[in-house]
N, C-alpha and C positions, 0 to 999 in steps of 0.2 A: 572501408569498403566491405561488402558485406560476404559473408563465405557461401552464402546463396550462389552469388558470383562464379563458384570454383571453378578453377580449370585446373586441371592435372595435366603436367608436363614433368618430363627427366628433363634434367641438367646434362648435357652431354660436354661440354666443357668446364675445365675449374681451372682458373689460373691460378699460380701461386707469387703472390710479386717479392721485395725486398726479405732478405733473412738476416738479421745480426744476432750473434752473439759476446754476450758479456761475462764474466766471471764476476761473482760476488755472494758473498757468505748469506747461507740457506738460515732463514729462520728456524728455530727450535733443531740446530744441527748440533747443536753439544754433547755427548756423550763421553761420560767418565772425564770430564774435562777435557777432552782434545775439539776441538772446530774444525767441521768437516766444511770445504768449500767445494759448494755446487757450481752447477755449469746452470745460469740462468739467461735460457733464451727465447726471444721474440720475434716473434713471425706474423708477414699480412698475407694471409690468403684473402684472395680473389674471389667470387664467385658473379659467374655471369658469362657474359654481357647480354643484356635489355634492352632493346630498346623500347621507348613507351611514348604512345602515342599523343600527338599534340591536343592540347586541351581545345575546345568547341564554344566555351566561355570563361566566366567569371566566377561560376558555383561549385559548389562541392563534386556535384555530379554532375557539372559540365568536366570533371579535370579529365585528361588520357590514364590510362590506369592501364596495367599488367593483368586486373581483378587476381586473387587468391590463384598463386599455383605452387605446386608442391614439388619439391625435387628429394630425391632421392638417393641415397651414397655419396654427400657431399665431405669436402676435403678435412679431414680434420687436422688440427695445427702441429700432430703431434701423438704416440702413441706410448704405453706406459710411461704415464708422465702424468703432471699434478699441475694443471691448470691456473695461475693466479691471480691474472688478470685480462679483460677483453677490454675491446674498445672498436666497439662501430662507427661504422662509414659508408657514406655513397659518394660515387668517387668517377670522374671522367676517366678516357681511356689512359691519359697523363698522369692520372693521379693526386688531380686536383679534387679538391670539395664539389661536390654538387649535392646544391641546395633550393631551398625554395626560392632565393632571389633571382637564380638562373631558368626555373623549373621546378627539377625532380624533388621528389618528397619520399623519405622511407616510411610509409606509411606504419608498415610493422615487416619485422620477420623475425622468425621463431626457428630456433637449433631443438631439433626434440632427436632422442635417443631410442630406436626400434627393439621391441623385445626386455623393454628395462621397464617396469612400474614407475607410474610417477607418483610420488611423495602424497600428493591430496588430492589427484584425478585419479582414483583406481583404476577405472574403467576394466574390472575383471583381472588386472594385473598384468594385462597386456602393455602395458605403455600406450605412444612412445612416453621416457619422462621427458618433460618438458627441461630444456639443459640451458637456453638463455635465449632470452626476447630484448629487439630494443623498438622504440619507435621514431619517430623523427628527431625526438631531443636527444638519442643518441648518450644515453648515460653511461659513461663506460664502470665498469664492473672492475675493485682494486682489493683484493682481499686484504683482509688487515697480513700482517707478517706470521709468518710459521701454520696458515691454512692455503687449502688447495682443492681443487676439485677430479678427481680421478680420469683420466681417460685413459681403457686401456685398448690392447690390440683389436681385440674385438669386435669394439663398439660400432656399429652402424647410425649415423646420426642421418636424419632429413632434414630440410628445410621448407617453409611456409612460410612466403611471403606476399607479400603487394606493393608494389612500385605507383607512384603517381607523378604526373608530369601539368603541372603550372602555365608553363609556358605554350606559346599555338605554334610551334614547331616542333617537331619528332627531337628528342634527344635519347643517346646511346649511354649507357650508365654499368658499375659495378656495384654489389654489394664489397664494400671491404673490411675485414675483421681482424686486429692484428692480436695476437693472442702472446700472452708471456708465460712463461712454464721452467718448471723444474724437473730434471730427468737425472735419473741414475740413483745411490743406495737414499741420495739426500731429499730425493721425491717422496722416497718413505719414511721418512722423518717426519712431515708435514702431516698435520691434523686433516682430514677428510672431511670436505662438506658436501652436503648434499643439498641440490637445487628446490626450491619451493616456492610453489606459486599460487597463489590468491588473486580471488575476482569476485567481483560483487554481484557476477550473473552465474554463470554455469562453468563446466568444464569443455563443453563440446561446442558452443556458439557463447564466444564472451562481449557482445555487445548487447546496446540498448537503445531504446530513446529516450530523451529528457524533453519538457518542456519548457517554456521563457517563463525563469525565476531564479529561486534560488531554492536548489533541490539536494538531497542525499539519500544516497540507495548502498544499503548495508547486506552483509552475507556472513555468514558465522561457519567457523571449522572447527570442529571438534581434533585436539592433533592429535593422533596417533603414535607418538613419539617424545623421549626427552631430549633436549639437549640446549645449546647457547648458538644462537642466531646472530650470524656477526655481520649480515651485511643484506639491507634491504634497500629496493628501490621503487618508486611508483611510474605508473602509465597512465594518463589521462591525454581527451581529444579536447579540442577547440573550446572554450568556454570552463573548462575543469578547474578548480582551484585548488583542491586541496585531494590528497587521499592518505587513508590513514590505517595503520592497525593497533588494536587495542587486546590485551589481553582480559576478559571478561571475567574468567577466574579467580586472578588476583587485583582486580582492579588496575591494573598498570599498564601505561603505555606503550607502544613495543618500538612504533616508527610513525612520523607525520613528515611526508613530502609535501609541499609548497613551491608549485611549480609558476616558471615564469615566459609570458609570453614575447618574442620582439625584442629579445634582450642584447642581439647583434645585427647589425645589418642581413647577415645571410638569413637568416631566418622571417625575414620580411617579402614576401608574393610580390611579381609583378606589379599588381592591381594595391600595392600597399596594404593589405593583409597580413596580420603579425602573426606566426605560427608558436605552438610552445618551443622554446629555445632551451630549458633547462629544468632537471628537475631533481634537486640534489638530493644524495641519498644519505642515507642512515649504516654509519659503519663501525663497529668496536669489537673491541675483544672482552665480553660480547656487548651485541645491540641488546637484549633481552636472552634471559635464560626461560624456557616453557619446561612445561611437565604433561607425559602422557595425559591424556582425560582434559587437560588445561581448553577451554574456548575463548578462541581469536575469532575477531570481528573485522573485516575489513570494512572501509568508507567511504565512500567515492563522491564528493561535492561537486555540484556545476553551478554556475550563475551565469545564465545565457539569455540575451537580449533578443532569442530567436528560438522556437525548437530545434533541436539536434536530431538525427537520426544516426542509430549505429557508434556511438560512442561506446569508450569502453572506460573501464575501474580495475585496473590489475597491481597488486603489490609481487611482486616477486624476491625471493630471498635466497641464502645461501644457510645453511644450519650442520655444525657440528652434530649429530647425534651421538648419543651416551653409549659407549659397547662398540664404536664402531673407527 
């Protein structure tokens, strides 16, 4: 859906649902040989509720859609503490799944951080950084062990999202995001990574069109940065096969996702229409090592029996940087 579309709204509600906590030993907590045991805890915030309105037909842009709106001071999981895992969801008021077999489709939504620069959008150094996107395939995000991602008291994050709805009746929906985190001296133990994100359009409008074939549309980043990149993921729409990053400097590969459409029931429309269901990511300690000056190529394939409008090409990553 296209950010033509935007609507700007606050979020005036944030639910926070289910909180557990576990105990279990913090990666990279060893110090002079003793094993410091962290307190490692997981939480699903809520954000919402939506309703979105019933689709009019069969087509892309017959679906009910939310179009692009943006909310504001939404809940974070968590404050000085070190991030290590996410996991998105669209979720009834029960807390069941809701998916395209029902309806709703997370079309995208985007966590961006106000006042923070982001990594390869400068945009004057204003931010927001872009801090974690999913789309309907829902990839959850599992840092390899002894990395994390910083959240401190601070930070102000927003969200951007678009909801869509399948179905020809109104359905009532959540974003749900449950997040796992380390807090206390064993947070600071954990390697620091910083979010990074790639797309094969721009920074400020990352869609496109394709035509019926077989197409690829490439974008190159110069990185500003060294370090070891331990965990990349891809976003591609309807027809998308592949996306890939490559480092062009040293020849070498960085990450190739290989997404798959219809791979479970939920993920199959009313109308029998298979949506992407899965798009496995690229995770080690590290995925690739870069060097300041180093150029990365992102790639974004389609083979489409129809033109698209408004697809998109996004790799987004997590990276250690060097000094930090």
């Amino acid at each position: 859906m296209s950010l033509r579309r935007r609507t700007l709204t606050m979020v005036l509600a944030v639910a926070v649902a289910a909180t557990t906590v576990a105990d279990s030993p913090a990666a990279n907590a060893a110090d002079n040989g003793d094993l410091r045991v962290a307190a490692t805890e997981t939480r699903t915030v809520r954000y919402g509720p939506w309703t979105l309105p019933a689709a009019t037909g069969h087509t892309h842009d017959e679906m009910g859609s939310t179009g692009n709106q943006l909310a504001f001071n939404v809940e974070k999981p968590c404050t000085d503490c070190m991030v290590t895992a996410i996991r998105p969801n669209l979720v009834y008021e029960d807390g069941s799944t809701a998916n395209v077999n029902t309806g709703p489709m997370l079309h995208h939504a985007v966590i961006g951080q106000l006042g923070e620069p982001d990594l390869v959008c400068r945009l004057g150094g204003l931010g927001p950084k872009r801090v974690f996107s999913s789309g309907n395939e829902r990839t959850p995000v599992t840092l390899p062990a002894g990395y994390g991602m910083r959240v401190d008291r601070g930070d102000r994050w927003t969200m951007v999202f678009d909801l869509m709805n399948h179905a020809h009746e109104e359905k009532t929906v959540y974003l749900s995001f449950e997040y796992t985190y380390v807090t206390g001296p064993a947070a600071r133990r954990l390697t620091p990574v910083t979010p990074m994100w790639l797309d094969v359009v721009s920074c400020l409008y990352p869609a496109y069109d394709v035509p019926a074939g077989d197409t690829t549309r490439t974008a190159r980043w110069r990185s500003t940065v060294s370090g070891e990149i331990v965990y990349m993921k891809g976003h591609l729409h309807h027809g998308g096969r592949t996306i890939t990053t490559t480092n062009l400097t040293t020849g070498r590969p960085v990450c190739e996702v290989t997404v798959v459409s219809g791979g479970s029931p939920e993920f199959i429309d009313p109308h029998g229409n298979p949506e992407i269901s899965s798009a496995p990511p690229c995770v080690g300690s590290p995925v690739a090592t870069i060097r300041r000056g180093d150029v990365l190529e992102v790639a974004a394939r389609y083979v489409a029996d129809h033109p698209h409008e408004k697809v998109m090409g996004i790799m987004t990553g997590w990276i250690a940087i060097d000094g930090r």
